[in-house]
C-alpha positions in Angstrom: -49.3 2.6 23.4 -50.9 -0.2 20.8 -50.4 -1.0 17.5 -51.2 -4.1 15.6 -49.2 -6.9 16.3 -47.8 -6.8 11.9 -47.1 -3.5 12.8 -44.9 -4.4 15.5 -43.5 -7.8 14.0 -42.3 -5.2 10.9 -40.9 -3.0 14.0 -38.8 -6.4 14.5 -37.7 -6.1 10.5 -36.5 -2.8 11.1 -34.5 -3.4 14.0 -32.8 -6.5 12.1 -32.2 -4.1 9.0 -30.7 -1.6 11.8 -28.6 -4.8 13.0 -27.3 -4.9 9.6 -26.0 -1.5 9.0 -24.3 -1.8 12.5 -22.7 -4.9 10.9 -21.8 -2.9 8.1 -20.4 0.0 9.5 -18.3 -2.5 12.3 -17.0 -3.8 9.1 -16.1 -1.1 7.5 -14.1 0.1 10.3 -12.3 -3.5 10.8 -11.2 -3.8 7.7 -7.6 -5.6 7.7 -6.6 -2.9 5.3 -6.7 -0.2 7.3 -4.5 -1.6 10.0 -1.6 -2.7 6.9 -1.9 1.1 5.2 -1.2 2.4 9.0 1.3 0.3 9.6 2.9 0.9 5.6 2.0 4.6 6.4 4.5 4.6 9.6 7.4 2.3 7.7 7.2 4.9 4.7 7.3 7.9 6.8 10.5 6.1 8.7 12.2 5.2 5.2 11.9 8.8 4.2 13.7 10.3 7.6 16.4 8.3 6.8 16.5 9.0 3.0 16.3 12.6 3.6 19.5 12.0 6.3 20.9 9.8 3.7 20.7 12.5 1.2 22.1 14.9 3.5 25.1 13.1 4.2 26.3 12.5 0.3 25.2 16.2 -0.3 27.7 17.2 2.7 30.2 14.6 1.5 30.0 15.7 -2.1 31.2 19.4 -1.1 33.8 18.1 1.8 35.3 16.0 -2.1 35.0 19.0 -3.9 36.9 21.2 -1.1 39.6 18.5 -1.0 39.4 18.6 -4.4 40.8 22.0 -4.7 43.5 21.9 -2.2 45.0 18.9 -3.8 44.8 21.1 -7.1 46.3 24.0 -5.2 49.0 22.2 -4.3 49.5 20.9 -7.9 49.6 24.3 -8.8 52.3 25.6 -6.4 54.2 22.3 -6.7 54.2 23.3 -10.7 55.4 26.7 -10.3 57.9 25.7 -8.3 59.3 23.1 -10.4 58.7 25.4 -13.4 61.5 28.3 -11.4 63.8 25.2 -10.4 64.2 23.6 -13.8 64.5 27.2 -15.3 68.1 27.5 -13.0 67.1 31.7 -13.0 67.2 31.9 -9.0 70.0 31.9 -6.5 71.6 28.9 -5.4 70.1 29.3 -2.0 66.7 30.2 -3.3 67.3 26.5 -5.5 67.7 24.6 -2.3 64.5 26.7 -0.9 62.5 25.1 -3.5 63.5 21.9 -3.4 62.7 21.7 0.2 59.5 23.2 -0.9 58.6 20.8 -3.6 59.3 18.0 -1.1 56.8 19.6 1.5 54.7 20.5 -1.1 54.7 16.8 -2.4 54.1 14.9 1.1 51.1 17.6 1.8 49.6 16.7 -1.6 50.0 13.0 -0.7 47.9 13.9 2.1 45.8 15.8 0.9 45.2 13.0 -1.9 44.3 10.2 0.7 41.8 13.0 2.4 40.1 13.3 -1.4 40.1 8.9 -1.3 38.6 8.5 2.6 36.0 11.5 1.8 35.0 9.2 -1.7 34.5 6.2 -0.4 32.5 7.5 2.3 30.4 9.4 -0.4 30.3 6.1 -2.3 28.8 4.4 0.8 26.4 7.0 1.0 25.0 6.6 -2.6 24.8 2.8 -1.7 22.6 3.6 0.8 20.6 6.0 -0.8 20.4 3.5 -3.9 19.0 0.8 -1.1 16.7 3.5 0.5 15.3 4.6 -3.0 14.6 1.0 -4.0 12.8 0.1 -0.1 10.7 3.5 -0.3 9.3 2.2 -3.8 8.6 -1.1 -2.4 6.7 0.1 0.5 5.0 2.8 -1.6 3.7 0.0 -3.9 2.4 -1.9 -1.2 0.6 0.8 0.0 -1.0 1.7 -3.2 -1.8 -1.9 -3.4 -3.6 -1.7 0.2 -5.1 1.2 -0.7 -7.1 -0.2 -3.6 -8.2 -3.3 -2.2 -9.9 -0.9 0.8 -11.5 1.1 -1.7 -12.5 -1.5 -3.0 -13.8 -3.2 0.3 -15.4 0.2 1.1 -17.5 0.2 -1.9 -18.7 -3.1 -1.7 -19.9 -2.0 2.2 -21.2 1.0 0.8 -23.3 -0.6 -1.9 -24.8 -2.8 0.8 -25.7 0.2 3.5 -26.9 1.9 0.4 -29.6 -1.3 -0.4 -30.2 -2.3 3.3 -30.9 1.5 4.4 -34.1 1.9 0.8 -35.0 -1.2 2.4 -35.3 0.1 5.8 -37.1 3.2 4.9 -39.8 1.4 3.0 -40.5 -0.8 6.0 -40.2 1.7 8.2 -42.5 3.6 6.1 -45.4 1.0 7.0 -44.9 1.0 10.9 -47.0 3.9 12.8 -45.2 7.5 13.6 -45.7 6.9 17.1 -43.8 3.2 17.5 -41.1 4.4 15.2 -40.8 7.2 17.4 -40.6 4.8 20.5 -38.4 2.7 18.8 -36.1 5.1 17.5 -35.6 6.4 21.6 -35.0 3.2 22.4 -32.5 2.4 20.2 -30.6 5.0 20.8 -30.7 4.6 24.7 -29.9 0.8 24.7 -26.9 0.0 22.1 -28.4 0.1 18.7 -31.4 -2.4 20.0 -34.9 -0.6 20.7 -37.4 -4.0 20.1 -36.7 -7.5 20.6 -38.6 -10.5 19.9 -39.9 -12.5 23.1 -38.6 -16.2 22.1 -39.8 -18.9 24.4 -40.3 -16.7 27.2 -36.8 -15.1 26.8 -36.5 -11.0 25.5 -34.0 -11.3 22.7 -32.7 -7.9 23.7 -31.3 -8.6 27.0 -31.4 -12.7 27.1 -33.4 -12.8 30.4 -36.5 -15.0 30.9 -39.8 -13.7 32.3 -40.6 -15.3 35.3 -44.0 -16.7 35.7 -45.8 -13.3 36.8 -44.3 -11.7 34.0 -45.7 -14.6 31.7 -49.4 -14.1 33.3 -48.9 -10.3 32.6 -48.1 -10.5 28.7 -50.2 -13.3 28.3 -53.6 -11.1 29.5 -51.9 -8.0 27.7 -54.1 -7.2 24.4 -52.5 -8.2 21.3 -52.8 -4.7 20.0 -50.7 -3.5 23.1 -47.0 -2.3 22.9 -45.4 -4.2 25.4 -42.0 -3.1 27.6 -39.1 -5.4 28.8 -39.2 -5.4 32.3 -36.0 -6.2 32.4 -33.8 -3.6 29.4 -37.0 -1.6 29.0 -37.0 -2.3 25.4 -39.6 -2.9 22.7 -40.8 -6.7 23.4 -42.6 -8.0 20.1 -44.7 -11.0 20.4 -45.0 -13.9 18.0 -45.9 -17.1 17.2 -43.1 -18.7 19.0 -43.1 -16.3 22.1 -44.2 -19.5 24.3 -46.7 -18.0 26.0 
């Protein structure tokens, strides 16, 4: 294949604009942000397991109080009715005594009952402590990811305002190499990492950093400037120029 040597020096322009967008796109995906939203991403999801346990737990607590709750009123209630017949004097003397023993069972099981109502609201009051703290955390960590969130937007647009430049830039100087080197050159790139030319720089191929030895020197050095020249080495593209060393 030939094509003048501009031709292929632009071939070297393209591959450096190409070098770019690899840049670009590298840094797009190493952005810090991404790695604080995944790891913001993992702490919120964590918070709300346990805010949704949290919330359980008072919810469960909430009706075990309002079940103790109404057996302490119960009791109240019988203990009342009770006390309601005694003071009245209507029943028997032995049915009297009955009650009295009753309202005395009655009270200690309402004493009881009472300390169950106290144990079950603390607990409950722990609970909303908990879910007050939980709340509060989840906000925090929700903001920071919000936060995180805008500055890689904002990161991503920057990078995508760049690729958008460097890749009009590309296709106008692609535009002025031939079909066929482009069509080389795009194979190339493909097959060897993102790199399908490289410039020979003092007898050393800037695609794979090996020298030429001294036959391989001769060889480029009676090649025809026109003529597209391989790496013997990576096989790539090698462009010569003014500081080639030859």
């Amino acid at each position: 294949m030939n094509a003048a040597p501009a031709d292929q020096i632009r071939l070297l322009d393209v591959q450096a604009l190409d070098v770019r967008l690899q840049q670009l796109a590298h840094k797009r995906r190493s952005l810090p942000e991404h790695a604080e939203i995944e790891s913001l991403t993992k702490d919120l999801t964590q918070l709300r397991d346990l805010l949704v346990a949290a919330q359980t737990e008072e919810s469960d607590c909430g009706r075990e109080q309002t079940k103790a709750e109404q057996d302490v009123d119960q009791v109240r209630q019988r203990a009342a009715r009770d006390q309601q017949r005694l003071d009245s004097g209507a029943a028997s003397p032995k049915d009297l005594e009955n009650l009295q023993r009753e309202l005395v069972s009655l009270a200690k099981r309402q004493g009881d009952l009472e300390e169950i109502v106290l144990e079950v609201m603390e607990r409950r009051e722990s609970v909303q402590e908990r879910l007050t703290e939980l709340n509060e955390r989840v906000s925090a960590v929700q903001a920071k990811t919000e936060d995180a969130t805008v500055r890689r937007d904002a990161a991503e647009g920057g990078i995508a305002a760049e690729e958008a430049s460097v890749e009009k830039e590309r296709e106008l100087v692609a535009g002025t190499v031939p079909a066929d080197l482009m069509k080389l050159y795009e194979k190339l790139r493909v097959q060897q990492g993102g790199v399908g030319a490289a410039r020979l720089y003092q007898r050393r191929c800037e695609g794979c950093h090996i020298e030429l030895n001294i036959t391989e020197v001769n060889e480029v050095r009676a090649a025809a400037k026109d003529e597209v020249l391989r790496c013997e080495n990576c096989r790539r593209i090698l462009v010569r120029t003014s500081e080639s060393g030859l």
